[in-house]
N, CA, C and O atoms as a GROMACS GRO file, in nm:
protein
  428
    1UNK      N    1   2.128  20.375   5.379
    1UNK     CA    2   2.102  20.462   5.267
    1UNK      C    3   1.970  20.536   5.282
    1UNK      O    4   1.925  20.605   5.191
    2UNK      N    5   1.905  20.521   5.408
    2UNK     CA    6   1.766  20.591   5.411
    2UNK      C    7   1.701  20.602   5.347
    2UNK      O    8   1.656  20.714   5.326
    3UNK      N    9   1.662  20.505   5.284
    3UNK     CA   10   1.534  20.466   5.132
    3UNK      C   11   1.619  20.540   5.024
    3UNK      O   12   1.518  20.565   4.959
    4UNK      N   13   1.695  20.583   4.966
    4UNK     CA   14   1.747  20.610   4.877
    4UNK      C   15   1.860  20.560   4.806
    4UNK      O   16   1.973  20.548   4.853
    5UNK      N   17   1.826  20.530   4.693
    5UNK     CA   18   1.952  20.447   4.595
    5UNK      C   19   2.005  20.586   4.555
    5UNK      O   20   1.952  20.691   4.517
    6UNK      N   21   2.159  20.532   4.583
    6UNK     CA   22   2.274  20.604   4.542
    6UNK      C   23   2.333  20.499   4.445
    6UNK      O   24   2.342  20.376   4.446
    7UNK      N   25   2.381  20.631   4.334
    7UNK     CA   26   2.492  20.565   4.248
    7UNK      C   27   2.641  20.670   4.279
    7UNK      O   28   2.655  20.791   4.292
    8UNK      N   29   2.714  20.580   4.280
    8UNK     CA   30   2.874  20.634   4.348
    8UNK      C   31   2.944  20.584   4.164
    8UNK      O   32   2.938  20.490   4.084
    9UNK      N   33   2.996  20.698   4.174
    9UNK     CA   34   3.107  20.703   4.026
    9UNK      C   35   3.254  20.724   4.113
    9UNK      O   36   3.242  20.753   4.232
   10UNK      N   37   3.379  20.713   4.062
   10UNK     CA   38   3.494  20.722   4.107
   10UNK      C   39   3.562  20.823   4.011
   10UNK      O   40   3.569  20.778   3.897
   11UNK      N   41   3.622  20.966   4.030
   11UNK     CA   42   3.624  21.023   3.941
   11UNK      C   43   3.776  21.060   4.004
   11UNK      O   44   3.754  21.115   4.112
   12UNK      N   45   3.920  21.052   3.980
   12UNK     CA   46   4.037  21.076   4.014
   12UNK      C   47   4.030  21.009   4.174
   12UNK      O   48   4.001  20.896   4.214
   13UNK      N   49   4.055  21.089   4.217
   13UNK     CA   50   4.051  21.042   4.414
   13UNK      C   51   3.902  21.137   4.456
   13UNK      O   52   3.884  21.138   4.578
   14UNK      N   53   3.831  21.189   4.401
   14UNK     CA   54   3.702  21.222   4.455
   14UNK      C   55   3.610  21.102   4.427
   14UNK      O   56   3.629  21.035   4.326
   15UNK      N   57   3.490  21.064   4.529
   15UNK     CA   58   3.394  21.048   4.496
   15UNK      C   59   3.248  21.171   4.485
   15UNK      O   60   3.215  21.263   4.559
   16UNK      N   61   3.199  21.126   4.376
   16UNK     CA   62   3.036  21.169   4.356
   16UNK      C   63   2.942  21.089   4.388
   16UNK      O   64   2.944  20.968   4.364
   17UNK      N   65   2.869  21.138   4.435
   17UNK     CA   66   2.743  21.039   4.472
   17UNK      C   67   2.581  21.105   4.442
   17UNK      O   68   2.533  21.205   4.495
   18UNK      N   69   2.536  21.040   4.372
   18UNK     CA   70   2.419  21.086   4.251
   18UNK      C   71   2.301  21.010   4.343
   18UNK      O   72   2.315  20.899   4.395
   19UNK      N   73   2.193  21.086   4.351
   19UNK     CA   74   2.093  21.006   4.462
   19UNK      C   75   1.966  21.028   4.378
   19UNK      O   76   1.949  21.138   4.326
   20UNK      N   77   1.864  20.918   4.361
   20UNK     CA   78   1.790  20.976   4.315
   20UNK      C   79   1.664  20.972   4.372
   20UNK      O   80   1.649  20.856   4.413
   21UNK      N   81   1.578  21.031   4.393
   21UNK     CA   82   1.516  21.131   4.498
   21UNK      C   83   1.379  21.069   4.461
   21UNK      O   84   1.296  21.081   4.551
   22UNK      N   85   1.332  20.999   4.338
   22UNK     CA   86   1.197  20.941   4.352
   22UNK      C   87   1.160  20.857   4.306
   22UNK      O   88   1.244  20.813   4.227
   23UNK      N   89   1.030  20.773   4.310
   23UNK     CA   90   1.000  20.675   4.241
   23UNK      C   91   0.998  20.690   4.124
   23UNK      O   92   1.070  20.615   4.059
   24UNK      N   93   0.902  20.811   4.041
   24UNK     CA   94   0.922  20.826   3.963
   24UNK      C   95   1.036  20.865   3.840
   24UNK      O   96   0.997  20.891   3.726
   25UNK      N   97   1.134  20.866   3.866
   25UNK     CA   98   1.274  20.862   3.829
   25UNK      C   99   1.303  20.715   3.802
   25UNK      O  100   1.303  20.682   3.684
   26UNK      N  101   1.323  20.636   3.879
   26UNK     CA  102   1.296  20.473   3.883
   26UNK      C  103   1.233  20.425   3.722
   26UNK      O  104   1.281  20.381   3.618
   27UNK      N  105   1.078  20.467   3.780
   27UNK     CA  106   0.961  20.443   3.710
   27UNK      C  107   0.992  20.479   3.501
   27UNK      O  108   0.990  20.408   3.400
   28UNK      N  109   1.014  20.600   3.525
   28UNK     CA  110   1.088  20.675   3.390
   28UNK      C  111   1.196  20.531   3.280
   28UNK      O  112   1.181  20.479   3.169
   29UNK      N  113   1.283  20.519   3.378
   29UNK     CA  114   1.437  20.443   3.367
   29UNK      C  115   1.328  20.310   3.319
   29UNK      O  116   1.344  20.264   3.206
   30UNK      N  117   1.268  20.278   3.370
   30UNK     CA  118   1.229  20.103   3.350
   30UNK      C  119   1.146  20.109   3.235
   30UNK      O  120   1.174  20.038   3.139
   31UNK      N  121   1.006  20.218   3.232
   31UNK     CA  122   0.953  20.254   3.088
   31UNK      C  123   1.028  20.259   2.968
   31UNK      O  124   1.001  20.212   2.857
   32UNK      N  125   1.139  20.332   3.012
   32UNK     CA  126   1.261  20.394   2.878
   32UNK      C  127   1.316  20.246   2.859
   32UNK      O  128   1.370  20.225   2.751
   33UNK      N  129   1.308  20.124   2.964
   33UNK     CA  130   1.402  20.000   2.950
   33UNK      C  131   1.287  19.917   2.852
   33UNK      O  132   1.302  19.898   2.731
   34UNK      N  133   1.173  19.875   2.930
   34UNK     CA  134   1.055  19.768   2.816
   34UNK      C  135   0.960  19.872   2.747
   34UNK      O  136   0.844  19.831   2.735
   35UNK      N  137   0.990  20.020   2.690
   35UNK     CA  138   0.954  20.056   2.594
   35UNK      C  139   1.039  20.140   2.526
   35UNK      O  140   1.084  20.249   2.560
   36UNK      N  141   1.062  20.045   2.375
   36UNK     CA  142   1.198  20.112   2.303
   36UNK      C  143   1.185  20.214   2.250
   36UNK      O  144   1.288  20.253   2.194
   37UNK      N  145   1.055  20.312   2.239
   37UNK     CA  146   1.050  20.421   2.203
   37UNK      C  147   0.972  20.510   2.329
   37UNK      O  148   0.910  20.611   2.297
   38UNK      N  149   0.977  20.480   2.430
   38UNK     CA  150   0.882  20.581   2.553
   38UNK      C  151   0.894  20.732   2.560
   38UNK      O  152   0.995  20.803   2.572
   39UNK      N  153   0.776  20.761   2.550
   39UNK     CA  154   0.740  20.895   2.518
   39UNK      C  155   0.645  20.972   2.691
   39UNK      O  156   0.558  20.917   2.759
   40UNK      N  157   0.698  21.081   2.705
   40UNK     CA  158   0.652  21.143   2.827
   40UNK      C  159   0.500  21.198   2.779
   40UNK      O  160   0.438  21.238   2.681
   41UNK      N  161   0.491  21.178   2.882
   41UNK     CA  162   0.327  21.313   2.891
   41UNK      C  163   0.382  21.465   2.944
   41UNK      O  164   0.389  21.504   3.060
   42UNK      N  165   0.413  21.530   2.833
   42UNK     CA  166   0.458  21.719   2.850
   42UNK      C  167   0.401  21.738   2.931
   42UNK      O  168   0.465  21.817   3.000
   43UNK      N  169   0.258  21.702   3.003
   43UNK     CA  170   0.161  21.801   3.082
   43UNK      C  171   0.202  21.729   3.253
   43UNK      O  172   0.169  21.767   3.365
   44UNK      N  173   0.253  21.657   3.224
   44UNK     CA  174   0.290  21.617   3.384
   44UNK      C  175   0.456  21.640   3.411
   44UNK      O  176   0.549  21.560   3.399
   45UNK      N  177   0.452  21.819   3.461
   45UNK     CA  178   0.566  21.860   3.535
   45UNK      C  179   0.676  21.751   3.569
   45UNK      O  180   0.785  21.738   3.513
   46UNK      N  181   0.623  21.670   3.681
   46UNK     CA  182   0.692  21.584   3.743
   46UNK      C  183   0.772  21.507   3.650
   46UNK      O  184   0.895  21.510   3.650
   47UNK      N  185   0.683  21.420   3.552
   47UNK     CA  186   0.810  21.343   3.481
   47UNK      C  187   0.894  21.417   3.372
   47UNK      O  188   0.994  21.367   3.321
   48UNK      N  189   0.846  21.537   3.343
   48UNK     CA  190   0.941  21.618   3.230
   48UNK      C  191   1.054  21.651   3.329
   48UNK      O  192   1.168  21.640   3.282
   49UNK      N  193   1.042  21.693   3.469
   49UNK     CA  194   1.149  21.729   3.535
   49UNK      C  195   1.247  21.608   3.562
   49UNK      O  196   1.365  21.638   3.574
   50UNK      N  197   1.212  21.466   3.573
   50UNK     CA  198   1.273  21.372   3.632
   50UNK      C  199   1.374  21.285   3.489
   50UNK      O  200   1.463  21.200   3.494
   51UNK      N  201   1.308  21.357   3.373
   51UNK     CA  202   1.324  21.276   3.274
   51UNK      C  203   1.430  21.382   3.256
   51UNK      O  204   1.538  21.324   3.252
   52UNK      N  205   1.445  21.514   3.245
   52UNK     CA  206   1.540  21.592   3.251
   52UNK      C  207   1.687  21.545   3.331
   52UNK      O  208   1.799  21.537   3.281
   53UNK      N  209   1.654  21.524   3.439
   53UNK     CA  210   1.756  21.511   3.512
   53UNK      C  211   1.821  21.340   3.489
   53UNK      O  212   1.936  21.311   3.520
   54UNK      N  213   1.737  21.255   3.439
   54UNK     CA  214   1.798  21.154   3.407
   54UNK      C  215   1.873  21.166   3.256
   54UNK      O  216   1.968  21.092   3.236
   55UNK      N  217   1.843  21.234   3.179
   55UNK     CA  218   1.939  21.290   3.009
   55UNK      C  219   2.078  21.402   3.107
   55UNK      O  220   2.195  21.409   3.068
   56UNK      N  221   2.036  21.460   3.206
   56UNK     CA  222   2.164  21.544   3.242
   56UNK      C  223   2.261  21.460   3.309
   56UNK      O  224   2.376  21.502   3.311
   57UNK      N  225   2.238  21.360   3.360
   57UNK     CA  226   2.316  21.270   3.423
   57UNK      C  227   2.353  21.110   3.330
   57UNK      O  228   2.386  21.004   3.383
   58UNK      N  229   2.334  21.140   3.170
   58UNK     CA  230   2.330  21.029   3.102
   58UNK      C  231   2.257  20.911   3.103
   58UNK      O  232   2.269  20.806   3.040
   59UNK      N  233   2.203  20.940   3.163
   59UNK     CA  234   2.078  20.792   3.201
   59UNK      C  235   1.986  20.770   3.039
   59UNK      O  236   1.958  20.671   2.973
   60UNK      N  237   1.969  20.870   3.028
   60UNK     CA  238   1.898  20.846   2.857
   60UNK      C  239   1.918  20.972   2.791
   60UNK      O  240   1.945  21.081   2.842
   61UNK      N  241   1.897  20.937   2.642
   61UNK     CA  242   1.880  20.986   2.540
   61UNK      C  243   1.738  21.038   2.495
   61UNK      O  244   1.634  20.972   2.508
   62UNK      N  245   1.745  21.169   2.439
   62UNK     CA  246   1.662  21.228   2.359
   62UNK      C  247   1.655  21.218   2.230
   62UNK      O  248   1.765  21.249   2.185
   63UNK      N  249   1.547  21.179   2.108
   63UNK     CA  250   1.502  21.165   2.003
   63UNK      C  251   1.387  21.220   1.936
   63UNK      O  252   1.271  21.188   1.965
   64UNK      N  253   1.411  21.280   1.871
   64UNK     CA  254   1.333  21.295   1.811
   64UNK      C  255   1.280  21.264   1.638
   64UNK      O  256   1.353  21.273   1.539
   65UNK      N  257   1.132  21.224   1.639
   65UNK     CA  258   1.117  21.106   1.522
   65UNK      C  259   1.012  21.190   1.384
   65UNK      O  260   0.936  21.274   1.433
   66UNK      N  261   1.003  21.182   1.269
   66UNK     CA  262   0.897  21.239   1.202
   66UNK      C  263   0.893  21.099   1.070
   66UNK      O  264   0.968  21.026   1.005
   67UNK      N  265   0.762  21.127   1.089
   67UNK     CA  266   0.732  21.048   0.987
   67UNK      C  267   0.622  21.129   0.886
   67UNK      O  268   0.511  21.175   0.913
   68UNK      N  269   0.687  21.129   0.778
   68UNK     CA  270   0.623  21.220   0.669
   68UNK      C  271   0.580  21.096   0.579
   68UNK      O  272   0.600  21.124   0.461
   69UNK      N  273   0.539  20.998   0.592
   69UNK     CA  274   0.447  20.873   0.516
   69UNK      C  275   0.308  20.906   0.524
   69UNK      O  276   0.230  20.903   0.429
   70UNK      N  277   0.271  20.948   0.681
   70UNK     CA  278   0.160  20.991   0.710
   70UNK      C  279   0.093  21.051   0.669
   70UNK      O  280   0.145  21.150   0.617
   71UNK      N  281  -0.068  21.043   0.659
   71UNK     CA  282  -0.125  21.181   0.615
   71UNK      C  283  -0.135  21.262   0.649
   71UNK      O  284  -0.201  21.333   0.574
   72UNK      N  285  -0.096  21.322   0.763
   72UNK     CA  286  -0.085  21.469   0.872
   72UNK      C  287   0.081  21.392   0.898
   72UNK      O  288   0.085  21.274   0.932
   73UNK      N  289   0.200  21.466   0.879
   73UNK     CA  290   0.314  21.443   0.904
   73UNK      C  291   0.316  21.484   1.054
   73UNK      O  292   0.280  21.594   1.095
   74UNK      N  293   0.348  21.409   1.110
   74UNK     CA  294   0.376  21.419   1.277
   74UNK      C  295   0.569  21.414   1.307
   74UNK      O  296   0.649  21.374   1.223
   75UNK      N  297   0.608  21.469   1.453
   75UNK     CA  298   0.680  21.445   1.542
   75UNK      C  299   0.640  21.459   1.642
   75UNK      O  300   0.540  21.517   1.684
   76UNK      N  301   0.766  21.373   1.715
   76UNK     CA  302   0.749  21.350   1.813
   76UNK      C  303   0.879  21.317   1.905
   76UNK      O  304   0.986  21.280   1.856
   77UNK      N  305   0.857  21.334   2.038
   77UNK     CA  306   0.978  21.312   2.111
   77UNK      C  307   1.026  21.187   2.157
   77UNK      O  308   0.955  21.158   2.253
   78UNK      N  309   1.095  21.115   2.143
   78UNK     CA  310   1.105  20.922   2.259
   78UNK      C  311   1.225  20.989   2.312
   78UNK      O  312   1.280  21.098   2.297
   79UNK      N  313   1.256  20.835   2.407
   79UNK     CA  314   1.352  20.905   2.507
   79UNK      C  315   1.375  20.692   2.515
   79UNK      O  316   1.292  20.602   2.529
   80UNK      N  317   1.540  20.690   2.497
   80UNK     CA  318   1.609  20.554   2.492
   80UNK      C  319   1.682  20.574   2.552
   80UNK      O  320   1.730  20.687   2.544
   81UNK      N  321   1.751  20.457   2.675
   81UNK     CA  322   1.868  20.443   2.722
   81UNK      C  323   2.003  20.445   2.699
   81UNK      O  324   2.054  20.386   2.604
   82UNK      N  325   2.045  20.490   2.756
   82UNK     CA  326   2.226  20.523   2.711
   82UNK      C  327   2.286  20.373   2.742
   82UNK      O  328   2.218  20.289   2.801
   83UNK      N  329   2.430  20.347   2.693
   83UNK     CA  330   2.465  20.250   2.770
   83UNK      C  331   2.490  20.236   2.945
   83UNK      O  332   2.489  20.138   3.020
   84UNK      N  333   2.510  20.375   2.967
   84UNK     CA  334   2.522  20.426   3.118
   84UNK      C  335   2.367  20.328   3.189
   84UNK      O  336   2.356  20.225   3.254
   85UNK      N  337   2.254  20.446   3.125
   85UNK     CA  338   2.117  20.336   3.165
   85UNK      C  339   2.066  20.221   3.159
   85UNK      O  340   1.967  20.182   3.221
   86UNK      N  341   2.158  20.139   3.052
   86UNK     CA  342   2.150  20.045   3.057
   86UNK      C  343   2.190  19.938   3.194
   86UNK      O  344   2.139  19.836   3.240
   87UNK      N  345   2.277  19.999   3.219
   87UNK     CA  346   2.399  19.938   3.355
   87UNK      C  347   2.297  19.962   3.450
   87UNK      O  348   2.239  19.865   3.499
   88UNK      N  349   2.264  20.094   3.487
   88UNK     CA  350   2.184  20.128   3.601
   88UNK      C  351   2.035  20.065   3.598
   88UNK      O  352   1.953  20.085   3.688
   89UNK      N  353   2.013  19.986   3.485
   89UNK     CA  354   1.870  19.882   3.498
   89UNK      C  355   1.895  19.783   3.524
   89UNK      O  356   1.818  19.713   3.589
   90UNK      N  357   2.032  19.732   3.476
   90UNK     CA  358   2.058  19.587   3.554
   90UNK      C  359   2.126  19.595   3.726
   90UNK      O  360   2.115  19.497   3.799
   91UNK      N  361   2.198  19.729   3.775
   91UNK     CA  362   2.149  19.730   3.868
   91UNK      C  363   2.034  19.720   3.951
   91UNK      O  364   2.021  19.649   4.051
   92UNK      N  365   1.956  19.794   3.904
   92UNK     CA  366   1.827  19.792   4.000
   92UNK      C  367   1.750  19.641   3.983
   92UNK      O  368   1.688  19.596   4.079
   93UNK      N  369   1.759  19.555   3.834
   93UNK     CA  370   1.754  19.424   3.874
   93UNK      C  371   1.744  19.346   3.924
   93UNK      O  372   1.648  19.274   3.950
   94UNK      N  373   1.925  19.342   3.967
   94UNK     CA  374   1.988  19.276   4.065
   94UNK      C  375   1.996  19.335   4.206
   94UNK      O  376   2.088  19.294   4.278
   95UNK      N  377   1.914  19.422   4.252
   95UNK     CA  378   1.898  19.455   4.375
   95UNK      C  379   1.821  19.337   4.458
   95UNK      O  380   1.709  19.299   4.427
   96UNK      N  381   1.900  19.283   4.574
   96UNK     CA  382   1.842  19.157   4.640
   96UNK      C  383   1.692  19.216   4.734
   96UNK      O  384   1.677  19.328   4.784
   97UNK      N  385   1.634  19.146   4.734
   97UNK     CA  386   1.527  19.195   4.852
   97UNK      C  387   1.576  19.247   4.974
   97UNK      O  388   1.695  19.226   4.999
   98UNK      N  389   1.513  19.308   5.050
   98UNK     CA  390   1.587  19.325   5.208
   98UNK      C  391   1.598  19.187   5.298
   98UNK      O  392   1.510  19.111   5.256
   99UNK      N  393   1.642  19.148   5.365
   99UNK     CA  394   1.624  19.062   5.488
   99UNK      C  395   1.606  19.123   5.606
   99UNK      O  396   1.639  19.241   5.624
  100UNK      N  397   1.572  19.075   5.665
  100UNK     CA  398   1.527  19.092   5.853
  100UNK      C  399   1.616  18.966   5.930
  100UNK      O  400   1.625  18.845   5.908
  101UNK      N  401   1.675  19.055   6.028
  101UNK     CA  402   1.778  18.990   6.112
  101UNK      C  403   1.690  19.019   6.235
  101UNK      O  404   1.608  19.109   6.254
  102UNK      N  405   1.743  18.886   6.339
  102UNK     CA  406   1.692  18.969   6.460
  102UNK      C  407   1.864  18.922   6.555
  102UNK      O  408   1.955  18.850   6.513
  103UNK      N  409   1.854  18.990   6.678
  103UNK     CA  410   2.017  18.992   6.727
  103UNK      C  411   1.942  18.973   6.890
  103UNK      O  412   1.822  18.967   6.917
  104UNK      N  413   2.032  18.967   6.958
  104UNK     CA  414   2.020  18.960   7.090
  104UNK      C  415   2.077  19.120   7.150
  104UNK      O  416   2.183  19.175   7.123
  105UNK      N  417   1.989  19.157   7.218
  105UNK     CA  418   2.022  19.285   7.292
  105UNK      C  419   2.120  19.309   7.345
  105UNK      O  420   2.189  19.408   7.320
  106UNK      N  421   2.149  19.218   7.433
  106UNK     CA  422   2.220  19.166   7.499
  106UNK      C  423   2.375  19.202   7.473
  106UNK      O  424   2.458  19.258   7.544
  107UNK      N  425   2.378  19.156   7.363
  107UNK     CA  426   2.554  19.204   7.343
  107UNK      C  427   2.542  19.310   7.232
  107UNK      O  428   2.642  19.367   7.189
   0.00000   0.00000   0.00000
């Protein structure tokens, strides 16, 4: 897989195969998993783009929250897992460590 986790869907007799291209994509998915309301930093390109592409591919959900209790009424954006992302965190979970084999040249 050349350092890259693929997720394979089965869609009629085609396969798709969805790759995702960085740590930070990863990184996004696991925040959005042990924080139930995770909120991006707008000013860093990178994760607005990665966080994009994980809502276009169902990986999470967009929210948005206001609370008018406050004395300056605020919103704001979070971003929660789909059940889709949910699956794809207990994959990455259950991903075993690598092992190291060694073989004989020979044959």
């Amino acid at each position: 897989m050349n350092g890259k986790l693929s997720l394979m869907t089965l869609i009629g007799t085609n396969m798709i195969t969805r790759t995702i291209h960085s740590p930070l994509t990863i990184e996004c998915v696991l925040k959005a998993h042990y924080q139930p309301e995770f909120i991006i930093n707008t000013d860093y390109e990178a994760q607005v783009d990665a966080v994009n592409k994980l809502i276009q591919n169902g990986i999470l959900d967009r929210h948005n929250k206001y609370d008018l209790s406050a004395k300056k009424p605020y919103d704001y954006t979070h971003y929660t897992l789909t059940e889709k992302g949910k699956v794809f965190v207990e994959m990455i979970l259950n991903t075993p460590y690598p092992i190291q084999s060694w073989t004989d040249p020979r044959n």
